[in-house]
N, CA, C and O atoms as CSV, one atom per row, in Angstrom:
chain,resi,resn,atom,element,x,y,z
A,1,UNK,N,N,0.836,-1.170,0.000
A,1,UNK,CA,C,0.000,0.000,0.000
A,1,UNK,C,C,0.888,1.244,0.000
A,1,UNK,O,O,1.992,1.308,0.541
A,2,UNK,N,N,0.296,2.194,-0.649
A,2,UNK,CA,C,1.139,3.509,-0.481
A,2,UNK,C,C,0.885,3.853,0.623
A,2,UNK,O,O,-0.153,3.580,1.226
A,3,UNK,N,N,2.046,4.670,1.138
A,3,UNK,CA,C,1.261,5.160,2.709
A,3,UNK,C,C,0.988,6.235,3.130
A,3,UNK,O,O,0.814,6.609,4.290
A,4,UNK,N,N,0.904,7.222,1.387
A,4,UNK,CA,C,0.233,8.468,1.539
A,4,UNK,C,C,-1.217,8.318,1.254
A,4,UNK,O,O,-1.990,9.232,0.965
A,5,UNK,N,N,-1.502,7.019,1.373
A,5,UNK,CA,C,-3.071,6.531,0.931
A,5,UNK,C,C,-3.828,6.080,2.239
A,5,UNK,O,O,-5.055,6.018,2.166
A,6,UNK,N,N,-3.001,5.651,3.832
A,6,UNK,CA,C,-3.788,5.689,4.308
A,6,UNK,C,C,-4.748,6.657,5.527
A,6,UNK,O,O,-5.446,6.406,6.510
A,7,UNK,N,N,-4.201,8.111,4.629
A,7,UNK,CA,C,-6.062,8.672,5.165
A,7,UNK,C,C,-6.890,8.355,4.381
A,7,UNK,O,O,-7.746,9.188,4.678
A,8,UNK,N,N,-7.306,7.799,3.609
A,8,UNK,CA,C,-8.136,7.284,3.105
A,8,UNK,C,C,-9.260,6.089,4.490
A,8,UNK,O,O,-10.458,6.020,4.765
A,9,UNK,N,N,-8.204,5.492,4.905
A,9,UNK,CA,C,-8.692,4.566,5.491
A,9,UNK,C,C,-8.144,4.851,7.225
A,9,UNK,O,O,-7.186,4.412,7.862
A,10,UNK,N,N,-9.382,5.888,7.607
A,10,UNK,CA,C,-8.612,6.262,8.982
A,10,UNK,C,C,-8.830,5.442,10.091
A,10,UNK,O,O,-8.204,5.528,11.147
A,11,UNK,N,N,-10.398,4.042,9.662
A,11,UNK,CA,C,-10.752,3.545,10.763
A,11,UNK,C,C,-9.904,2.220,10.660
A,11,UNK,O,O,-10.292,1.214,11.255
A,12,UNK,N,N,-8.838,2.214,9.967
A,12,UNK,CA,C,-7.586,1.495,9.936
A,12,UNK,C,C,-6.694,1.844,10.575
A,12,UNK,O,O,-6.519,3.061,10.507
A,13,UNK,N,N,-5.869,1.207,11.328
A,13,UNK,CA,C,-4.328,1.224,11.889
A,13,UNK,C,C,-3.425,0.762,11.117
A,13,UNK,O,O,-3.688,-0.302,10.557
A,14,UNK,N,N,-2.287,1.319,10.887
A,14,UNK,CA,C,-1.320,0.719,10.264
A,14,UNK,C,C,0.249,1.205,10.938
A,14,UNK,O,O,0.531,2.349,11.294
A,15,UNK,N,N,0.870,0.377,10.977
A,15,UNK,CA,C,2.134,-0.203,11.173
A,15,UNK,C,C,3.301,-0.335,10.141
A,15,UNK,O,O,3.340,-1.245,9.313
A,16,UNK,N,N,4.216,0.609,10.249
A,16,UNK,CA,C,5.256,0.926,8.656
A,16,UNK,C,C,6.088,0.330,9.464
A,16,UNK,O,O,5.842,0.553,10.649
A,17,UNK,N,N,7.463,-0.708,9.149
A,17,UNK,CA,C,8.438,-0.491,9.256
A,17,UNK,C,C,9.700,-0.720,8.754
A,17,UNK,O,O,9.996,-1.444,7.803
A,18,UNK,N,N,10.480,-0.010,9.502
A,18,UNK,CA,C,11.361,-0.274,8.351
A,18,UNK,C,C,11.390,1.377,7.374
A,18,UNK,O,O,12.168,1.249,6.429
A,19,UNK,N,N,10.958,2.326,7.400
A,19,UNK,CA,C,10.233,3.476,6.606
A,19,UNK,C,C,9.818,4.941,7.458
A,19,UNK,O,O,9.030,4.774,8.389
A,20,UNK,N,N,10.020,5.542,7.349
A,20,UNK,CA,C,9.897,7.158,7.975
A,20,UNK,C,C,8.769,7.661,7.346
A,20,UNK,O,O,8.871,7.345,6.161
A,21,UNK,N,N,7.732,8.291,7.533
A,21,UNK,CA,C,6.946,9.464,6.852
A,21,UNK,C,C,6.833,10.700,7.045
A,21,UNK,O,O,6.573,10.863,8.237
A,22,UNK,N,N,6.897,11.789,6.438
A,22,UNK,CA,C,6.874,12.705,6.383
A,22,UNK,C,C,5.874,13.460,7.689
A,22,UNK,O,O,6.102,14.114,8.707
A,23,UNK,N,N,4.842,13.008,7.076
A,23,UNK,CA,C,3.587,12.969,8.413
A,23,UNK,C,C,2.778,12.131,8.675
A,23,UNK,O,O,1.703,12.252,8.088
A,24,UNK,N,N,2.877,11.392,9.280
A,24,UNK,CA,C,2.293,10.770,10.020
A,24,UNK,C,C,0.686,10.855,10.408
A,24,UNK,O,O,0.488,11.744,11.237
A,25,UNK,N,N,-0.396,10.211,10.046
A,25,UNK,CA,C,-1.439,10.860,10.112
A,25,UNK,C,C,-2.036,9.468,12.063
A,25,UNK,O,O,-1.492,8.545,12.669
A,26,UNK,N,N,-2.960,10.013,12.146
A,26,UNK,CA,C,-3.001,9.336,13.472
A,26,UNK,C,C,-3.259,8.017,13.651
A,26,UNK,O,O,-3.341,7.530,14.779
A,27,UNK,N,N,-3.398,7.378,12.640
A,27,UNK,CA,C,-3.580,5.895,12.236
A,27,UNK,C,C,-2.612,5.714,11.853
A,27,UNK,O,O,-2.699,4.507,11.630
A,28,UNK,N,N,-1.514,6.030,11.528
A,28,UNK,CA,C,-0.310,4.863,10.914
A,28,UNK,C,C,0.956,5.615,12.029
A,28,UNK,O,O,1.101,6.821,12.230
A,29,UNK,N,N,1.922,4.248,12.753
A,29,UNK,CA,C,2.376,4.353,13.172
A,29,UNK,C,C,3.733,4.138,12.650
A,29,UNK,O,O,3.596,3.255,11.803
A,30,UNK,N,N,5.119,4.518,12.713
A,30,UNK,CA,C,6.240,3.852,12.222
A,30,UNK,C,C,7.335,3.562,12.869
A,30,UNK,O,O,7.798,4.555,13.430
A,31,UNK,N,N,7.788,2.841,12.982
A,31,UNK,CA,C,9.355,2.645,13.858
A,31,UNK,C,C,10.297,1.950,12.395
A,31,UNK,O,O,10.047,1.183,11.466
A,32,UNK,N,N,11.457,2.744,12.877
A,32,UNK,CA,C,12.499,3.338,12.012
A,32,UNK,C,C,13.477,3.394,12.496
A,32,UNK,O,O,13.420,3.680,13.692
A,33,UNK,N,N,14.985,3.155,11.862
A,33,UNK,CA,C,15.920,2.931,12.408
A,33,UNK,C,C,16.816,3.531,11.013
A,33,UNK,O,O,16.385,3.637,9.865
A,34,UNK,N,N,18.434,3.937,11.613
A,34,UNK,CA,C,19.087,4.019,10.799
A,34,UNK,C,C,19.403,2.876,10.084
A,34,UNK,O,O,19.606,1.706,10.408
A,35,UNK,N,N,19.395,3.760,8.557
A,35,UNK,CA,C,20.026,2.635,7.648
A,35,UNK,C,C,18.825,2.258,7.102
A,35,UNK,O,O,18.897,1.411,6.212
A,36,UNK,N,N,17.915,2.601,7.356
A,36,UNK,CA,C,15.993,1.916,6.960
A,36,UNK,C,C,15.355,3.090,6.192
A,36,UNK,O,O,14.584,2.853,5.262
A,37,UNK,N,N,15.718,4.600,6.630
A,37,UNK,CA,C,14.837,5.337,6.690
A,37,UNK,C,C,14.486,5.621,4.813
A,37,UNK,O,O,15.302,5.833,3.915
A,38,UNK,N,N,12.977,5.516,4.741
A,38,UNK,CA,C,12.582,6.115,3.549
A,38,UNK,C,C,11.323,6.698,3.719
A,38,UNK,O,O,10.451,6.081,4.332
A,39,UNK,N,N,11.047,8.184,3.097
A,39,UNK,CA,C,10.027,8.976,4.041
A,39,UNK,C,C,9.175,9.203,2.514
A,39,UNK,O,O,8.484,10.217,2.414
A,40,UNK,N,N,9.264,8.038,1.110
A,40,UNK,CA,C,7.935,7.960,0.723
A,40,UNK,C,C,8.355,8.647,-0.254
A,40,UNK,O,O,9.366,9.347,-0.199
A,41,UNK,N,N,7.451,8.489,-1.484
A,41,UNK,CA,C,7.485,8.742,-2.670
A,41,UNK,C,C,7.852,9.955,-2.874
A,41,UNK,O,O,7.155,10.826,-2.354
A,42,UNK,N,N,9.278,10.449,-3.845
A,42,UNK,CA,C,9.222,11.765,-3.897
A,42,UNK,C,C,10.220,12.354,-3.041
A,42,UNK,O,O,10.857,13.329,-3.441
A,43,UNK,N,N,10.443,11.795,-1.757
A,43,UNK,CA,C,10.964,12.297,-0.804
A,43,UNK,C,C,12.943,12.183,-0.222
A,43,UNK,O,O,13.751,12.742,0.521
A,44,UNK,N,N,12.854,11.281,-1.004
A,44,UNK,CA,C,13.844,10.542,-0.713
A,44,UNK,C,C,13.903,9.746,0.682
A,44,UNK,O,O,13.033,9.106,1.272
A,45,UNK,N,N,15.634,10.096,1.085
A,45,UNK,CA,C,15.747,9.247,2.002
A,45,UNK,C,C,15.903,9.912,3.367
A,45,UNK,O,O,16.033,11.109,3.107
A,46,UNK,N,N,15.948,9.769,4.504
A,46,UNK,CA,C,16.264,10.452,5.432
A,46,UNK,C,C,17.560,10.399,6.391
A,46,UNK,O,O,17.800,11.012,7.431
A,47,UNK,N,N,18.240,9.538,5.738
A,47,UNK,CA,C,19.399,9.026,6.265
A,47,UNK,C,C,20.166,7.805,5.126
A,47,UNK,O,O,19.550,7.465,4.116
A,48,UNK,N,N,21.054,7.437,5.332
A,48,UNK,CA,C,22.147,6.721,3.986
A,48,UNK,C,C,21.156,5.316,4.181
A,48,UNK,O,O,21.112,4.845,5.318
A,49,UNK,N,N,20.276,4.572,2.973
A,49,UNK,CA,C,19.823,3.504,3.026
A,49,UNK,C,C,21.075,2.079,3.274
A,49,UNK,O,O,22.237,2.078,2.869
A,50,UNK,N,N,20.498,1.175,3.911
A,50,UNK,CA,C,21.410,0.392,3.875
A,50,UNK,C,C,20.591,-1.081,4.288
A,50,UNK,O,O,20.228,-1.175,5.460
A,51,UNK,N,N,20.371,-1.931,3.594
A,51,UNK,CA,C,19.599,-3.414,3.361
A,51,UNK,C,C,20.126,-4.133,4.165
A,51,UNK,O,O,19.590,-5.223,4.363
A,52,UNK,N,N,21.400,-3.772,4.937
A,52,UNK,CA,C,22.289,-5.366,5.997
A,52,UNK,C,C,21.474,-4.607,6.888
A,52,UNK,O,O,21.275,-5.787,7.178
A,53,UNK,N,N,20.710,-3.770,7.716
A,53,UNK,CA,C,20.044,-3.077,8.595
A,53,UNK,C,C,19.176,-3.726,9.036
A,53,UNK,O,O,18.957,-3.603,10.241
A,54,UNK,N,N,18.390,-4.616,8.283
A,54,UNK,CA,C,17.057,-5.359,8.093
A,54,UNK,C,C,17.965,-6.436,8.493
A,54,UNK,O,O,18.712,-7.178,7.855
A,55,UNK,N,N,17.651,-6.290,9.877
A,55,UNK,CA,C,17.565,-7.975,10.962
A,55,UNK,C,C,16.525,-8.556,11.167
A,55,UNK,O,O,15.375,-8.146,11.012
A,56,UNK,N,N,16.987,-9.781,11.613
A,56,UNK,CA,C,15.494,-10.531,12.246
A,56,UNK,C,C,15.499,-9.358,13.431
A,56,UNK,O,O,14.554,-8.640,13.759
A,57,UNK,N,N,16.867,-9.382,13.979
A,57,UNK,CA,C,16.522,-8.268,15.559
A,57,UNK,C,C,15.578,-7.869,15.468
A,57,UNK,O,O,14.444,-8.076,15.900
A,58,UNK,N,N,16.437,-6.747,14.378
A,58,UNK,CA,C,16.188,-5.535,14.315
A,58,UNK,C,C,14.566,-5.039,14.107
A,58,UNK,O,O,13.901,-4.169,14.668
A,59,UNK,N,N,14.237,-6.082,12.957
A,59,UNK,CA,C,13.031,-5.786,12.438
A,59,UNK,C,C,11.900,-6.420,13.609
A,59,UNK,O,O,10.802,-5.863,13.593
A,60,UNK,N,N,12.043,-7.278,14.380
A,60,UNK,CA,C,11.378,-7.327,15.555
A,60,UNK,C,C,11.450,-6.962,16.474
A,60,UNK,O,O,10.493,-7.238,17.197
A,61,UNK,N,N,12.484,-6.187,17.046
A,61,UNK,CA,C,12.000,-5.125,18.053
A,61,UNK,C,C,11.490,-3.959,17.555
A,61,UNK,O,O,11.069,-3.141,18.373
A,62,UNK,N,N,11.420,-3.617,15.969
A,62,UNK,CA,C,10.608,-2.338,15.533
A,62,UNK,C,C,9.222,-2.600,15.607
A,62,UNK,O,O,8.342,-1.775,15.856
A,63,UNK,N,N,9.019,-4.425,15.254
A,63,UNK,CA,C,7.667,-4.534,15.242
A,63,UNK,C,C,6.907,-4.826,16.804
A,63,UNK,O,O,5.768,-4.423,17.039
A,64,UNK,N,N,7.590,-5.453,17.625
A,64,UNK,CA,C,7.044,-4.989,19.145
A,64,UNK,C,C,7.342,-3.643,19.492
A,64,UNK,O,O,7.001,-3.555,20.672
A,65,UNK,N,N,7.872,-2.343,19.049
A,65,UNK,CA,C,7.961,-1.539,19.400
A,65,UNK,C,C,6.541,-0.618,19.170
A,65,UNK,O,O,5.923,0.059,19.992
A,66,UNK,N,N,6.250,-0.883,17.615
A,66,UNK,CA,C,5.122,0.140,16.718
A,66,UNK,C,C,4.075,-0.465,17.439
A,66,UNK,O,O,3.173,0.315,17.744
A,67,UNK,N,N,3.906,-1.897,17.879
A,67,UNK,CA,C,2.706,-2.662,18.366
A,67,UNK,C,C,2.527,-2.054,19.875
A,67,UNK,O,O,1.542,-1.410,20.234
A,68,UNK,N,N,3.124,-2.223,20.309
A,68,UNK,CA,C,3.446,-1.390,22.150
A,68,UNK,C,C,2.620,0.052,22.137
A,68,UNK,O,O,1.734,0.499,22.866
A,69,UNK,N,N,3.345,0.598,20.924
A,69,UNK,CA,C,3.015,2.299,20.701
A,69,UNK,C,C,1.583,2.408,20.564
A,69,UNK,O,O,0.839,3.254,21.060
A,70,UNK,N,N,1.233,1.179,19.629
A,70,UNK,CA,C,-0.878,1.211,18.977
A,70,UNK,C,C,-1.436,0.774,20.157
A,70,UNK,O,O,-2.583,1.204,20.280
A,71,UNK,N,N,-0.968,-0.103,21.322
A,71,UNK,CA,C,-1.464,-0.612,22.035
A,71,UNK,C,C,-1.747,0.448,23.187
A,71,UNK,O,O,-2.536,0.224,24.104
A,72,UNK,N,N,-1.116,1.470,23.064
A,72,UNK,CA,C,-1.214,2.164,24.045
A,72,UNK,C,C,-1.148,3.726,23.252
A,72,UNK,O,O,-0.463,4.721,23.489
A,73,UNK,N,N,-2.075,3.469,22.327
A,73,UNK,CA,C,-2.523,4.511,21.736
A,73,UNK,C,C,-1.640,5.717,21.163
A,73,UNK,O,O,-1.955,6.849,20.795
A,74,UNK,N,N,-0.526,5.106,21.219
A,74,UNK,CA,C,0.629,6.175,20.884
A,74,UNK,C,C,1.001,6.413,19.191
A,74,UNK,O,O,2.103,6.264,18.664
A,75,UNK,N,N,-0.241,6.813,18.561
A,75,UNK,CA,C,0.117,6.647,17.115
A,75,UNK,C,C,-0.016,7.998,16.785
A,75,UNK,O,O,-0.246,8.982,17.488
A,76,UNK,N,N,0.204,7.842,15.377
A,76,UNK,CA,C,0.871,9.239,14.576
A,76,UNK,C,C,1.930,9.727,14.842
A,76,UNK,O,O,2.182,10.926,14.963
A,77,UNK,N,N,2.686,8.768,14.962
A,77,UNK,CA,C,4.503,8.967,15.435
A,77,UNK,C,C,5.623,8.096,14.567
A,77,UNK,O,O,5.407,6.982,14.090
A,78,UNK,N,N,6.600,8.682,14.488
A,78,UNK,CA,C,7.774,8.107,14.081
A,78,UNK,C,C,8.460,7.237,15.283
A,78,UNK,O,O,9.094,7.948,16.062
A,79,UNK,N,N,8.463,5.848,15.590
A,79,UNK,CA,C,9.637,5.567,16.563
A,79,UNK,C,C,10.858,5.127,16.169
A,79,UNK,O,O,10.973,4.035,15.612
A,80,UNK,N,N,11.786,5.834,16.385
A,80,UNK,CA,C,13.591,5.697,16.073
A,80,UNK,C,C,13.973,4.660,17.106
A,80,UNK,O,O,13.794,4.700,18.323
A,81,UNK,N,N,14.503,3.782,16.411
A,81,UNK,CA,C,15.096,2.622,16.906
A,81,UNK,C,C,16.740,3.053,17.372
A,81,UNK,O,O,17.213,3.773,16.493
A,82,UNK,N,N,17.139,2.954,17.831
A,82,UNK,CA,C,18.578,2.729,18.451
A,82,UNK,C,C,19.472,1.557,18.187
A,82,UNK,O,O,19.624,0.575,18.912
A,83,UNK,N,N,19.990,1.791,17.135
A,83,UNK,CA,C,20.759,0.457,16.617
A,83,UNK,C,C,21.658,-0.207,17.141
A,83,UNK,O,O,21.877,-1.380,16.837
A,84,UNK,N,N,22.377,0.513,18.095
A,84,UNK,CA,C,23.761,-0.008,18.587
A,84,UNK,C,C,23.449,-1.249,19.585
A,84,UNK,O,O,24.375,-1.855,20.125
């Protein structure tokens, strides 16, 4: 899905990761890390892309991270992961 498409669908939640957005609307949440960041069509990048970034870790503590954040209502946010 594009993910300047989902206001379209606000009584949806969604979960980016791996990806930055520009803005964030209050249904889509993102956790993001260096080396990941892409803030969407047009936009480029927000930091130097880099594909060895994408761990099992990595990419699962972004996804218990964004899930934590919806669970507790913390959306329309960027969460920056801490890589080290």
């Amino acid at each position: 899905m594009n993910i300047s498409r989902t206001t379209g669908h606000l009584g949806q939640q969604f979960l980016v990761v791996g990806a930055e957005v520009a803005e964030p609307t209050a249904n889509l949440t993102a956790a993001d890390w260096s080396g990941a960041s892409f803030r969407g069509e047009g936009l480029g990048a927000s930091s130097t892309y880099d594909p060895g970034t994408f761990t099992a870790e990595r990419c699962g503590a972004a996804i218990r991270a964004g899930v934590a954040a919806v669970l507790h209502n913390l959306t329309g946010i960027v969460l920056w992961l801490d890589t080290v």
